[in-house]
C-alpha positions in Angstrom: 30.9 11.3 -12.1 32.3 9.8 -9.0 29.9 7.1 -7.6 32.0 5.6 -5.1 31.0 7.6 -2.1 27.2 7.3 -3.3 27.7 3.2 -3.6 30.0 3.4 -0.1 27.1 4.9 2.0 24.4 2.1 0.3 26.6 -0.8 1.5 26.6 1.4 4.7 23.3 1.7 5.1 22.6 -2.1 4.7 25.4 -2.8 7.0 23.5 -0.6 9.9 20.3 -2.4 8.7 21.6 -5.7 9.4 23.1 -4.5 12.8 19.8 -3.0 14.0 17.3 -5.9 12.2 19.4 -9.3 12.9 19.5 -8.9 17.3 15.9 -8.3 17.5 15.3 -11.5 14.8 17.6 -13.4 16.8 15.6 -12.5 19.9 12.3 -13.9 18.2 14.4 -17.1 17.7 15.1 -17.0 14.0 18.2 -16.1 11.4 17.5 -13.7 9.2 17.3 -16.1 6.6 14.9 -18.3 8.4 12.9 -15.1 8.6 13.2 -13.7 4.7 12.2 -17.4 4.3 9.0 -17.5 6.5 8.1 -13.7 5.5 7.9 -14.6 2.1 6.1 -18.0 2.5 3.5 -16.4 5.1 -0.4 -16.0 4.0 1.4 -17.3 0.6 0.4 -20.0 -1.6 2.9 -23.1 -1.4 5.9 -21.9 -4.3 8.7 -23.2 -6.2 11.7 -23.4 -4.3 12.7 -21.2 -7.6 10.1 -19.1 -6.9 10.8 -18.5 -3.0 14.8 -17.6 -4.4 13.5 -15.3 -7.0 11.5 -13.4 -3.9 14.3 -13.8 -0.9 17.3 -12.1 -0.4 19.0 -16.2 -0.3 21.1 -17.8 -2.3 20.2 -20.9 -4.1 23.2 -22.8 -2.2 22.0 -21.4 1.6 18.2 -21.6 0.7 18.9 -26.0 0.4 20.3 -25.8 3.8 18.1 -23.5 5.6 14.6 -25.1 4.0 15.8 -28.2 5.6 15.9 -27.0 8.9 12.6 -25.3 8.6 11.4 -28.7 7.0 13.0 -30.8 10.5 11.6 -27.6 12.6 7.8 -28.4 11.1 8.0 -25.0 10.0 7.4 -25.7 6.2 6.2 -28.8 4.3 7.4 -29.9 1.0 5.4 -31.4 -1.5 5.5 -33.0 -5.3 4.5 -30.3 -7.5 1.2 -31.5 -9.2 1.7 -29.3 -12.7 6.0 -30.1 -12.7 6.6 -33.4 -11.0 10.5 -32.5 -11.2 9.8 -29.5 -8.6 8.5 -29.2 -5.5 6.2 -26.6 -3.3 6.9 -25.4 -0.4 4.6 -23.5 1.9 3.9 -22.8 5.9 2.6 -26.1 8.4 0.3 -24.7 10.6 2.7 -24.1 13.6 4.9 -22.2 11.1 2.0 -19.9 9.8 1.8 -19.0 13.6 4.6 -18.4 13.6 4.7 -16.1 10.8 1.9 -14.2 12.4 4.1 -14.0 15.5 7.1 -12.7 14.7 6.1 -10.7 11.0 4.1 -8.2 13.1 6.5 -7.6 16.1 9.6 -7.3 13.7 8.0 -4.6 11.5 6.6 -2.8 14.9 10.2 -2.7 15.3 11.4 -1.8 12.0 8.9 1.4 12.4 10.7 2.6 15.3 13.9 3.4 12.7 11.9 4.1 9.7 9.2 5.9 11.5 11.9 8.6 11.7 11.6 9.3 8.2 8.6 11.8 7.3 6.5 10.6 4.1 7.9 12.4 2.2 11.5 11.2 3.2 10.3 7.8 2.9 8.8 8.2 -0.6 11.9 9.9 -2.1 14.3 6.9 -0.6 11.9 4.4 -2.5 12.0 6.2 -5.8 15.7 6.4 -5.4 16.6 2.9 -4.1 13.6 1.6 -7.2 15.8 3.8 -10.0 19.0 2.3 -8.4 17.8 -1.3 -9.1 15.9 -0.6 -12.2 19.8 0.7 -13.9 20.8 -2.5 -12.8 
């Protein structure tokens, strides 16, 4: 079985995602990592910063970097975690949980104008196959 063309067109497809997604992120004044990162903490609990990598798309190495200019944005806190006093939790400040509330809503209104396109259907049979994808993995 040749899988090459199948795993071509996935790269592909995230290729075009990232082209269509990262403009209109950048327009709400955010990277995309800033955004996986404040997507993830928002109407969250604070989390490990091993448990924010675990649910981002980020690299340990980027996540250090990009937390600290969240943390000097007053976008996140960090704090000594009470049950493992070698980790800390990070979570949303106020202004960043506005934030969140800002910008998560308008970029998937914006998302739906690409994936809207697909029928249920469509969009349930691209799940399924994307889940089995990751699941052989």
């Amino acid at each position: 079985m040749n899988f090459l063309p199948t795993l071509r067109e996935l790269v592909l497809a995230y290729q075009a995602f990232e082209r269509f997604s990262a403009p209109h992120i950048k327009s709400l004044g955010l990277t995309m990592t800033q955004f996986d990162v404040i997507a993830t903490l928002g109407n969250q609990p604070a989390m490990t910063c091993k448990e924010l990598g675990e649910k981002t798309l980020v690299t340990k190495g980027t996540l250090t970097g990009v937390l600290e200019r969240l943390e000097d944005k007053k976008i996140i806190y960090r704090e000594i975690n009470a049950e493992d006093g070698r980790s800390q939790l990070i979570g949303l400040t106020k202004s960043g949980q506005k934030l969140f509330e800002k910008v998560f809503p308008e970029h998937v209104d914006y998302l739906n104008g690409a994936f809207g396109k697909l029928s249920e259907k469509e969009n349930l049979q691209l799940f399924e196959s994307l889940r089995t994808l990751r699941n052989i993995f």
